[in-house]
N, C-alpha and C positions, 0 to 999 in steps of 0.2 A: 133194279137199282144200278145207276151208273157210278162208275169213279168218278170223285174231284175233277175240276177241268184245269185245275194245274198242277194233278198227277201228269206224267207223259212217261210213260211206259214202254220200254223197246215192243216191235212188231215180231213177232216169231219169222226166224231166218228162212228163207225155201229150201236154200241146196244143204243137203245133208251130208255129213262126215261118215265114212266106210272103215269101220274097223274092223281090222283081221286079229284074232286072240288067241292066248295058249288053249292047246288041250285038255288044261283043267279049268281054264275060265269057259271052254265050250260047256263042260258037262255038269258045270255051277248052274250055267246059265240055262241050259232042256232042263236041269232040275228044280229049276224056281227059284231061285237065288236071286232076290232086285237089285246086286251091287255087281260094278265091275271095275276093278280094282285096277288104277294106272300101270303097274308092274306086268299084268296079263295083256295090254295091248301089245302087239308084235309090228302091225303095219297101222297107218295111220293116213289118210286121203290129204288132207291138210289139217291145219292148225284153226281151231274150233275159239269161238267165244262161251261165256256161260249160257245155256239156255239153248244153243245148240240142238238139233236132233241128232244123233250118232245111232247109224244100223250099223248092227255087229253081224258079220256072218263066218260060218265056220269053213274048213280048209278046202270043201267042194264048191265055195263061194255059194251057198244057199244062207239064204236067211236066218236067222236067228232072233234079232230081238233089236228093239227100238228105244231110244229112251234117252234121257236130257242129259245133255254134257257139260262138266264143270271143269277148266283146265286148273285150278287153284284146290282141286280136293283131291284127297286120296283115294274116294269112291270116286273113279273119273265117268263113270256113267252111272245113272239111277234108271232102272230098265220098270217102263212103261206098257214097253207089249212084247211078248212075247211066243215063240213058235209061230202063229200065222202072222204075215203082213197085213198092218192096219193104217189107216190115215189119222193122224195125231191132229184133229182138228176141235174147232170147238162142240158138234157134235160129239165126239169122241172122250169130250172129258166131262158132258154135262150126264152121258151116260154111267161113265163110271164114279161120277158123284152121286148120282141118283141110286146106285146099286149102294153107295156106303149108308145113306142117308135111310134107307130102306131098312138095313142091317139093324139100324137102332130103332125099329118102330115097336118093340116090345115097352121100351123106357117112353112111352108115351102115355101109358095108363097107370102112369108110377108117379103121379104128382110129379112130375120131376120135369125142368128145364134149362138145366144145365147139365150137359153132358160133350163127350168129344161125338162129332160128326166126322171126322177123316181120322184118321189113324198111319196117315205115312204111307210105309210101305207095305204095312199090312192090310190097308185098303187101296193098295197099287197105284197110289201116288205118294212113291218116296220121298224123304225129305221136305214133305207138306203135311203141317196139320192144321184143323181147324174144329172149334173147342165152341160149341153154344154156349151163352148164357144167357136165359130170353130170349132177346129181340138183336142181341148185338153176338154180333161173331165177329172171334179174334183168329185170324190168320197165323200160324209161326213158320216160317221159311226157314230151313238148318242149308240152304246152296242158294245164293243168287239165280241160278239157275233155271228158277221159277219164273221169275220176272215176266220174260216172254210171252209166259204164259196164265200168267195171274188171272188175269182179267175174264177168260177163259170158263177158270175154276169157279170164280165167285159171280157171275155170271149162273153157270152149274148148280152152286148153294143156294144164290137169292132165288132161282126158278122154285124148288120145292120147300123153300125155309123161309116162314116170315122174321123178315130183315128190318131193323131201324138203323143199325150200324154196321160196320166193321173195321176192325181195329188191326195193326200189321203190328206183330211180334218178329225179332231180328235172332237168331242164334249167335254167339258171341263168334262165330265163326264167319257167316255170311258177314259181321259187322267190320272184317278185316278189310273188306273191299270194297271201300266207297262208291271207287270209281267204276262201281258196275251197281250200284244202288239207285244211281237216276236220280239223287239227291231226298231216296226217304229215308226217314229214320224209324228206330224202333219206338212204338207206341204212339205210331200217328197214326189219325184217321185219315182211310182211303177211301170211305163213301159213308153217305147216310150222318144223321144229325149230330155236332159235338155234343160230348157225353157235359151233362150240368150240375149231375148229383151219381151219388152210388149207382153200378148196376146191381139189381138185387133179381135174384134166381130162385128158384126151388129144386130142393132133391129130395122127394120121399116127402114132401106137405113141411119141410124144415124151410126157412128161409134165410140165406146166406147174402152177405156183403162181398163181392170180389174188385179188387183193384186189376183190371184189365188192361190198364199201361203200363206201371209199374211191379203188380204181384209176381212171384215166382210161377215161376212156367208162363202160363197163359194169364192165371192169376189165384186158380186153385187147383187142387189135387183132388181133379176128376176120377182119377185111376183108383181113389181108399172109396168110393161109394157102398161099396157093398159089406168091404168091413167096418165103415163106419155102422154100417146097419146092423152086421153083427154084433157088434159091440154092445148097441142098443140093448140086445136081448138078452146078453149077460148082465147088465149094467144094474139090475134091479134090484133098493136097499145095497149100495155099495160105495164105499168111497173110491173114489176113481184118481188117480195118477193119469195125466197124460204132456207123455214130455215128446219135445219136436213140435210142441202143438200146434204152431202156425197161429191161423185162426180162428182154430179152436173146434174145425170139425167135430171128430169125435169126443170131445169135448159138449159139444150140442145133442149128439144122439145119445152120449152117456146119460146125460141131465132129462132129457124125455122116456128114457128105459127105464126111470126111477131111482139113478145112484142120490144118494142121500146129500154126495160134495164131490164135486171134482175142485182140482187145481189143476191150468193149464200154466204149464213152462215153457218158455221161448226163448231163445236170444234176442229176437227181433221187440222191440218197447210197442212196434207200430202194428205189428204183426197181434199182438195183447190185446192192444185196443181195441183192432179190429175183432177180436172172439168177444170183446165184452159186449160190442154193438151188436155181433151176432145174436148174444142171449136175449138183446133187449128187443131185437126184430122177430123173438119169437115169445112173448113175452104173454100171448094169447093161451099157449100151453100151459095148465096149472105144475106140470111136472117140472117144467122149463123153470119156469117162475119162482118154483120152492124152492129148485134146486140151489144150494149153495155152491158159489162158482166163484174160485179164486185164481187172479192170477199171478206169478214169477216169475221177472226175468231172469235168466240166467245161463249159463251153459249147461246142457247137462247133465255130464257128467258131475260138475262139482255140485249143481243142485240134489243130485243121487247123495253124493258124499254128504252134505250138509244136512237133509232128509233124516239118516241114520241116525247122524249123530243126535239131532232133536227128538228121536224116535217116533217118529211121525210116521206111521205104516198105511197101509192101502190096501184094499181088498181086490184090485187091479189095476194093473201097471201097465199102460199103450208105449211102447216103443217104435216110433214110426220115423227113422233119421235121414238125413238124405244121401243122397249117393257116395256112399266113401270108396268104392270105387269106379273110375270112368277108363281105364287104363291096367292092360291085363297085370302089371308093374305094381299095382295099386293094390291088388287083391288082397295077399298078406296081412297087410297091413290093416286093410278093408275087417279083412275075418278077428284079425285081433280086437280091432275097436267095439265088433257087435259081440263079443264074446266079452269084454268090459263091463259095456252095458248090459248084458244080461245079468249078470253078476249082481252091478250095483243094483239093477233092479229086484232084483230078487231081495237082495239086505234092507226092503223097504215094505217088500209085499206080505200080507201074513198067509201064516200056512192055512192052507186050502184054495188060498186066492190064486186069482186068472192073471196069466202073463201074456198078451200080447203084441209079438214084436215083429215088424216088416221091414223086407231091405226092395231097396227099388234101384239096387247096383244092378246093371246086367252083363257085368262080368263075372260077379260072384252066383256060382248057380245054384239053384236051390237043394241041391242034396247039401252043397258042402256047407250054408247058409243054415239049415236045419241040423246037420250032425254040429256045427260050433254052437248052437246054444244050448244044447242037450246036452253036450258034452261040459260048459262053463257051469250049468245049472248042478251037476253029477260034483265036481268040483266045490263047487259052494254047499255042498252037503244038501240039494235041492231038487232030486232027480223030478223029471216033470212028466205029471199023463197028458198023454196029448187029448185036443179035445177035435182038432181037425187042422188042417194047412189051405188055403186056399192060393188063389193064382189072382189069374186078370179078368176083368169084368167085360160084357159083350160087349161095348164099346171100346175096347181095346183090344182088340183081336191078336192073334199072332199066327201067321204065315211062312214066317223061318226061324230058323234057331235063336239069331241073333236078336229076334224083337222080345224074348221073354226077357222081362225084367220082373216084375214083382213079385215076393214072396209073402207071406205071413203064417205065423203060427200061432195057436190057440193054445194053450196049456195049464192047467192044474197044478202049483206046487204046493 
């Protein structure tokens, strides 16, 4: 599949940028580390564009590590190869797409055709992800930097992945700098047929709506798969709570586990609609079908509050919120919010019922993430047995500290 022919794409530069680095960015970097942080550059060859190649070597001038330069980011390299010298060409990235793409070949006998295929820097190309759904793959770029090399990658995906489209995702960050966009924008097609109607996927034989220009993230939350499946298997004869609901994921696996009612809750009015479509595109399930499935807009926490007061209780409560913190500054704050919600949640669930609740901050780490709800729950006279905690699903892999993000807990009050 080629690109558009009135995409025009810069060409990858030949000569490359020589950085010399501190001490601790050498021993970051022999220990796997994909960033290298502007602050640690000491010498510098010249003055680099985005998309750049930049070899960093250490203080006997040997080699060290290759990888795409962004002079607008704080992470001023995203390191691609590292310890042996390699040629960064299109061979070179159609191999290590093929190595990501590989990784998820378990998720292929799982009904399932929406999944992430790159994972950034945990599939050793940083700041690049790329998210199946079907037939159409959505690119997200978080550095211009990519650019150069776009073509490359997807190139790499369409060889082993049948393609009808591919759609380009902007991070609010890359969107600062036009003038190294080449005039695309985010949620345009860059090859393969305009989209005309829903793209619709499967995960686990369920069949989902995703809005892949406009949806959050790429356009769903690829990364709850497995605890939406969880969920499923508590879910049976229960009424279910599921607030953050989006589109109603778990919301969907709750109603086929056998919950008796869910109510999903969103801020989003469009985000609603799109969970009721969901029920109705699976509508072939008798479980699905019986299930009583209501939705409310609302924030919610006040929907928490409003809940009580109506005494409307739940036999399990989904707490799945988004990032409250992005910013180590944020945290505090972060841990007070989910410690809130646990609470109100708890003032709605009846005793013995299932609580839960995921954060997918990855600054907030999961010790201190699991000791604030235990601890909120202890407080509201509601000490909880755990039932398990999980992590990240295979197609999310995690390769350094920095890429864990999601947590979730199971629990008993």
């Amino acid at each position: 599949m080629t690109l558009l022919p009135t995409l025009v794409l810069p060409a990858p530069a030949e000569r490359r940028i020589a950085l010399h680095v501190s001490p601790a960015a050498e021993r970051a970097v022999r220990a796997g580390h994909p960033w290298l942080f502007a602050e640690a550059i000491r010498q510098q060859s010249f003055a680099g564009k985005p998309g750049d190649l930049a070899v960093i070597f250490d203080r006997k001038r040997r080699f060290l590590a290759v990888g795409l330069y962004d002079p607008h980011s704080p992470i001023r390299v995203r390191l691609l190869q590292a310890g042996e010298p390699a040629t960064i060409d299109a061979d070179w990235f159609a191999a290590r797409v093929a190595t990501a793409v590989a990784r998820r070949a378990p998720l292929t006998t799982t009904d399932t055709t929406g999944y992430r295929l790159i994972h950034g820097e945990n599939d050793g190309l940083p700041g690049l992800v790329v998210d199946r759904y079907a037939q159409t793959m959505v690119v997200k770029l978080y550095t211009t930097a990519w650019l150069p090399h776009l073509a490359h990658v997807l190139d790499g995906v369409t060889a082993v992945m049948p393609t009808r489209r591919i759609i380009l995702r902007l991070s609010r960050f890359a969107q600062r700098y036009p003038e190294h966009l080449y005039g695309l924008e985010n949620g345009q097609l860059l090859a393969g047929e305009p989209l005309k109607e829903p793209v619709i996927f499967r995960e686990n034989g369920l069949r989902f709506e995703v809005d892949v220009i406009h949806g959050q993230k790429t356009g769903f939350f690829l990364d709850q798969r497995e605890n939406r499946a969880r969920v499923e298997e508590l879910a049976a004869g229960k009424r279910v709570l599921n607030l953050f609901a989006y589109t109603g994921g778990f919301s969907l696996y709750a109603a086929r586990g056998g919950a008796n009612r869910v109510i999903s809750t969103d801020l989003s009015q469009p985000a609603l609609a799109a969970a009721l479509r969901n029920f109705k595109h699976n509508q072939d399930n008798t479980a699905v079908a019986t299930c009583d499935h209501e939705v409310l807009v609302g924030d919610a926490f006040q929907v928490l509050r409003q809940l009580r007061e109506t005494r409307r209780n739940f036999d399990m409560v989904v707490i799945d919120p988004p990032a409250f913190a992005k910013r180590q500054d944020e945290v505090e704050r972060a841990l007070t919010a989910y410690g809130r919600l646990a609470r109100l949640g708890l003032g709605v669930l009846n005793p013995g019922g299932v609580l839960v609740m995921a954060s997918c901050s990855g600054q907030v780490s999961a010790d201190h993430f699991f000791q604030t709800i235990h601890q909120a729950a202890v407080k509201a006279g509601r000490p909880l047995q755990e039932i398990e905690r999980t992590g990240h699903p295979l197609d999310h892999p995690i390769s350094f500290p920095e890429g864990a993000y999601l947590k979730c807990l199971y629990a008993i009050a």
